[in-house]
C-alpha positions in Angstrom: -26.1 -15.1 2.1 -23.6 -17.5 2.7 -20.4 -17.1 5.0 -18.0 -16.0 1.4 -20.3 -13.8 0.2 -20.5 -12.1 3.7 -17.2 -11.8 4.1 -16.4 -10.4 0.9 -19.5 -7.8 1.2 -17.6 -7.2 4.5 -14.6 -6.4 2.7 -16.1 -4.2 -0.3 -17.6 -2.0 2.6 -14.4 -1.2 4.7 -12.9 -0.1 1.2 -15.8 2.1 0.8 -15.3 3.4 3.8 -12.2 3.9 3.5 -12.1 5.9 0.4 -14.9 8.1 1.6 -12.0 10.0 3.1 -8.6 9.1 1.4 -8.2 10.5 -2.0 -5.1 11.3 -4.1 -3.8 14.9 -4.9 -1.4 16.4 -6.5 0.5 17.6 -3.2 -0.5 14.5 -1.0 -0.9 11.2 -3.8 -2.6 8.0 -1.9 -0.2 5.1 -1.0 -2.0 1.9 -2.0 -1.2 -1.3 -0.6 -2.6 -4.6 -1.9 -1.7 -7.7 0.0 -2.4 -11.2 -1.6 -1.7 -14.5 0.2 2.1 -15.0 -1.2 2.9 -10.9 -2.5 2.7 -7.1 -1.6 1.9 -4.3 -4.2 2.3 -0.3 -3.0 1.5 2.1 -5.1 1.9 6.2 -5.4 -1.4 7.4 -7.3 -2.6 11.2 -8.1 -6.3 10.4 -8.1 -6.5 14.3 -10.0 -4.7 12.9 -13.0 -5.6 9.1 -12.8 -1.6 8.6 -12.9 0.6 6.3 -10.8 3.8 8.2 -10.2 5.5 5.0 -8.3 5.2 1.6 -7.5 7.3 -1.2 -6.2 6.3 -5.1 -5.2 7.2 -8.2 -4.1 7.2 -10.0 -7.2 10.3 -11.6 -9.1 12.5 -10.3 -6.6 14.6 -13.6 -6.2 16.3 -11.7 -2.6 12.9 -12.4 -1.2 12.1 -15.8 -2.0 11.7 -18.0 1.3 10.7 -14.7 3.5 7.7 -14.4 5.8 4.9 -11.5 4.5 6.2 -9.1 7.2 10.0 -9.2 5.7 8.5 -8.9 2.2 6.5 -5.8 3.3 9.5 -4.2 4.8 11.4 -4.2 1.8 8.5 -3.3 -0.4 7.8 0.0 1.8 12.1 0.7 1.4 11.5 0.4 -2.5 8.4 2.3 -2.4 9.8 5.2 -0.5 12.9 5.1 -2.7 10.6 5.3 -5.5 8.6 8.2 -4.5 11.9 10.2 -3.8 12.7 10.1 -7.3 9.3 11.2 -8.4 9.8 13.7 -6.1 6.7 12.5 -3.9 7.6 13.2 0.2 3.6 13.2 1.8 1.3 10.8 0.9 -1.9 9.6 2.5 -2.1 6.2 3.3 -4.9 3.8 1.5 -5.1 0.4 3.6 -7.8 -0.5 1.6 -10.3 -3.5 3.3 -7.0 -4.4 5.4 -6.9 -3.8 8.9 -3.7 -1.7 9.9 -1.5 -4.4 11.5 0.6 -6.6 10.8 2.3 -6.7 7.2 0.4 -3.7 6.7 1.8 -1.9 9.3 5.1 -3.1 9.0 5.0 -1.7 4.9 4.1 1.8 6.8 6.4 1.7 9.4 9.3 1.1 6.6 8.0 3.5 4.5 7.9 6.0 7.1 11.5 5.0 8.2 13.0 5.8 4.7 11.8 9.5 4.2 7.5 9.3 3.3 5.9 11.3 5.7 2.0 10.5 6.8 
């Protein structure tokens, strides 16, 4: 097995893991995060239903062009928690995916947390 291979087995198992014990319901929906190498996606998903009841990301927003990751994940976990509030989501449980919680990451949590999501 070569070293990409390894380290992308590496990363399908910590999202196993992962998702072994986070799962969506209809009183706590999971808060997904993806992180790419320029953007940030979050998403509020009832894993019941199969239904995403928010989202928000980093993409197209022209306030954010010439930011670092960690700035663009602050604002993405303001939008996301603004977003849940009008789907009238307040608990969530968080979905880090194969990320390790640090970083931009955290930094989307902490925001989140800040601007009314509780977990």
């Amino acid at each position: 097995m070569n070293r990409l291979s390894h380290t992308k087995m590496n990363q399908i198992r910590r999202k196993i893991r992962v998702r072994k014990t986070v799962s969506g319901t209809t009183e706590r929906p999971r808060l997904a995060v993806h992180v790419s190498n320029r953007h940030l996606v979050a998403q509020v998903i009832n894993d019941e239903t199969m239904k995403t009841l928010a989202s928000a990301t980093s993409v197209g927003v022209k306030a954010l062009d010439g930011k670092t990751m960690t700035e663009k994940a602050t604002y993405v976990g303001q939008q996301i928690a603004a977003n849940a509030k009008k789907a009238k989501v307040s608990k969530v449980v968080f979905d880090r995916g194969s990320k390790l919680y640090h970083g931009k990451v955290k930094a989307l949590a902490d925001s989140a947390r800040e601007n009314g999501l509780e977990f």
